[in-house]
C-alpha positions in Angstrom: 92.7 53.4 137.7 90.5 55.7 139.6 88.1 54.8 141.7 84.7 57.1 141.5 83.1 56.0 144.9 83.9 53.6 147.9 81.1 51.9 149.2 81.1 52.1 153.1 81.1 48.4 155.3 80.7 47.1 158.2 84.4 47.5 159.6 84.3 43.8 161.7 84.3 42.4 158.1 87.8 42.6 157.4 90.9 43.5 158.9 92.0 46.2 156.4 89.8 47.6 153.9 90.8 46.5 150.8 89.2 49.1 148.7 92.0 51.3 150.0 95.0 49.8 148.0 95.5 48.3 144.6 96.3 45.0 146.3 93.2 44.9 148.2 91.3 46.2 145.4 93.4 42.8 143.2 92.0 40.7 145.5 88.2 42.1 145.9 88.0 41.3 141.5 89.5 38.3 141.4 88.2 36.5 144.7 84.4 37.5 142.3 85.8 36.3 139.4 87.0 33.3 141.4 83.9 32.3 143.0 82.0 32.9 140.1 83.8 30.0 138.4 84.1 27.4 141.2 81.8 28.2 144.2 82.5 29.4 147.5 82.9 25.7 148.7 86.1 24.8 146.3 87.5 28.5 146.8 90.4 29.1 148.8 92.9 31.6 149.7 95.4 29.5 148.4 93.6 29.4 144.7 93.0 32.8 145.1 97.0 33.8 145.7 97.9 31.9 142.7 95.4 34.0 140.7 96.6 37.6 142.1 100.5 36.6 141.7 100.8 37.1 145.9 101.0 35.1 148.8 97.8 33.4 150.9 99.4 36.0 153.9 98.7 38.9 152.1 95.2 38.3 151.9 94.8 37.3 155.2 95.7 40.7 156.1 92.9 41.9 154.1 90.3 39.0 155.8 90.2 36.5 158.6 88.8 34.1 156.3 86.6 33.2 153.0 83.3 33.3 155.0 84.1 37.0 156.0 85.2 37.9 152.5 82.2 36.4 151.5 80.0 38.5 154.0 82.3 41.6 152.7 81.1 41.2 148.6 78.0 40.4 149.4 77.2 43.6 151.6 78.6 45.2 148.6 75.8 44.0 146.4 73.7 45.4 149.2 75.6 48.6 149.4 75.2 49.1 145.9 71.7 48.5 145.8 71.4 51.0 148.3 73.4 53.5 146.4 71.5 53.3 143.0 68.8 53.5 144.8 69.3 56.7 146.6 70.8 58.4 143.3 68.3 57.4 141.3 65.3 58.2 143.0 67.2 61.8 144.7 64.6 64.8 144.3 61.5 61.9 143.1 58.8 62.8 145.9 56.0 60.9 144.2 55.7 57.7 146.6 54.6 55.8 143.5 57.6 57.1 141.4 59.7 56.1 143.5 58.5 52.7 144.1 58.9 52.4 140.3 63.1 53.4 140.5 63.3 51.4 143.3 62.3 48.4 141.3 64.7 49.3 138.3 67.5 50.0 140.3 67.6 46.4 142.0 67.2 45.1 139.0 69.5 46.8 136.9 72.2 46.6 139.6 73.7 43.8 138.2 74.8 45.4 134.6 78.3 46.5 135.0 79.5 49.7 135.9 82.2 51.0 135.3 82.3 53.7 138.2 83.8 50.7 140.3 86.3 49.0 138.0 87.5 46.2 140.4 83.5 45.1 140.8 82.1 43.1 138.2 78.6 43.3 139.4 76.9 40.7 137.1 79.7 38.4 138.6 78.9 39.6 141.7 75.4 39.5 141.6 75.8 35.3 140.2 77.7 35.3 143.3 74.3 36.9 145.6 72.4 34.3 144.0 74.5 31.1 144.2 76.2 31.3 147.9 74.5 35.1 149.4 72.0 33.1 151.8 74.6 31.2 152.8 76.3 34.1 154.4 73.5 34.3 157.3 71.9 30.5 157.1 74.3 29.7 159.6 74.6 28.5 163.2 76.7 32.1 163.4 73.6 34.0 162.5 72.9 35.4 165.5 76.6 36.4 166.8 77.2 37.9 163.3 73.8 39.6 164.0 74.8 41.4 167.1 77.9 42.6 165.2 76.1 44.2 162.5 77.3 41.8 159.4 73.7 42.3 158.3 72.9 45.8 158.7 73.4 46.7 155.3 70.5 44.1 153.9 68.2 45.4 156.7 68.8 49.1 155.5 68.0 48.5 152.3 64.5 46.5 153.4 63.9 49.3 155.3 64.8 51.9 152.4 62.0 49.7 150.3 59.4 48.8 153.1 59.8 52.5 154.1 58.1 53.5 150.4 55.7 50.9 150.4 54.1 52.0 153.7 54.3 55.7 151.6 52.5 54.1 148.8 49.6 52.3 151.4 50.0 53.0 154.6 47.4 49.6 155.2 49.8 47.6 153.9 50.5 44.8 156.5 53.6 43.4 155.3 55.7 46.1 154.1 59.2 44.4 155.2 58.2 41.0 153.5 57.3 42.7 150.2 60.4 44.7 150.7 62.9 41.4 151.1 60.5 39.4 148.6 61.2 42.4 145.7 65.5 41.6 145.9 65.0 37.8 145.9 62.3 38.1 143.3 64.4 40.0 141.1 67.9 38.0 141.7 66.2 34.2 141.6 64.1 34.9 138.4 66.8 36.3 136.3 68.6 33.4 137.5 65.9 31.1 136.5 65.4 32.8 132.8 68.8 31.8 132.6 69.0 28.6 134.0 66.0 26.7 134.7 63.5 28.6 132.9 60.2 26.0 133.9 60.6 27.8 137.3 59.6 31.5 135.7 57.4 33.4 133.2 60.3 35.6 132.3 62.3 34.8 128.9 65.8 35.8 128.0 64.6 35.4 124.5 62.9 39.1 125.1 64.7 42.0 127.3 64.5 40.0 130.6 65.6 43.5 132.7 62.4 44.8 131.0 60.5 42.2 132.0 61.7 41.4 135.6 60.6 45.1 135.7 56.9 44.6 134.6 56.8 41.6 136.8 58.0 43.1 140.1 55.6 46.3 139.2 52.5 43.7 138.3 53.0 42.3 141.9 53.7 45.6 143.3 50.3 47.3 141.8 48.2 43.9 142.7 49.2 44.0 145.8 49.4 47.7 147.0 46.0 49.1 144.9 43.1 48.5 147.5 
């Protein structure tokens, strides 16, 4: 299978890229497929050998261990935002505009795509949601910090907070609104899903549609002085 683009990383993630081979590449789809079934807790190297017909070595040529690999798919997710982002909004100039595609591109990032076949990014994007804080709520934080494990998130905030200022420059909280968009649109599909008591968004209707008009509701209440 081809592969249409490869999404740059933080290179103290891993110890060999694994987009670069079709093992590494076996082991980035199922470790997502993986997780998405049992959680990051009960996954293991182990589990995940059995699944990809290899040995638990092999992959720990790939990663140091399941917290890194963790960190590695969920910059991804971050990555990718970042990517659909910049095509979609190439050659927009219109602040507002932009705004707009910024808003459908995070939230449409997690319908699959089949540029990247070894991502499943609805799986992926389940995984964000269920175990993606837990990849900086840790003692670590600040170590992994220093190394850049985070850099990709705080690109895209600033990518986002960057066109909000564009949009109103008075804006005092352009990095909050920026962070607050992602969440916002990750938690809420989660909850139309799951516990839907906790949101105003249905899956009964188109709930891409309508994450959009709710992220752009906040966005206009919020930025129109």
């Amino acid at each position: 299978m081809s592969v249409a683009i490869k999404i740059a990383l933080n290179e103290g993630l891993y110890i060999k890229d694994p987009q670069d081979s079709e093992l590494g590449r076996n082991i980035i789809e199922h470790s997502i497929d993986l997780i998405d079934e049992l959680g990051i807790e009960a996954f293991t190297f182990k589990k995940l050998s059995i699944r990809i017909n290899s040995t638990e070595a092999s992959i720990y040529r790939y990663f140091l261990n399941k917290h890194l690999l963790l960190l590695y798919l969920v910059n991804w997710y971050w990555e990718w935002v970042q990517y659909l982002i910049q095509i979609n909004s190439r050659n927009v100039t219109d602040s507002k505009e932009r705004l707009k595609i910024i808003i459908r591109s995070i939230v449409s990032a997690s319908r699959e795509n089949p540029m990247v076949g070894y991502v499943n990014e609805s799986k992926l994007q389940k995984i964000v949601i269920s175990d993606g804080m837990k990849v900086y709520h840790t003692k670590d934080v600040d170590d992994e910090n220093s190394k850049g494990f985070f850099r990709s998130y705080k690109n895209l905030a600033l990518t986002i907070s960057q066109v909000i200022s564009d949009v109103n420059p008075n804006f005092k909280y352009p990095y909050a609104l920026a962070t607050n968009l992602f969440e916002m649109a990750n938690n809420h599909l989660f909850f139309a899903h799951h516990l839907p008591k906790l949101t105003d968004i249905s899956i009964q209707a188109n709930v891409y549609d309508e994450m959009i008009e709710m992220l752009e509701y906040y966005v206009d209440k919020l930025l129109t002085e």
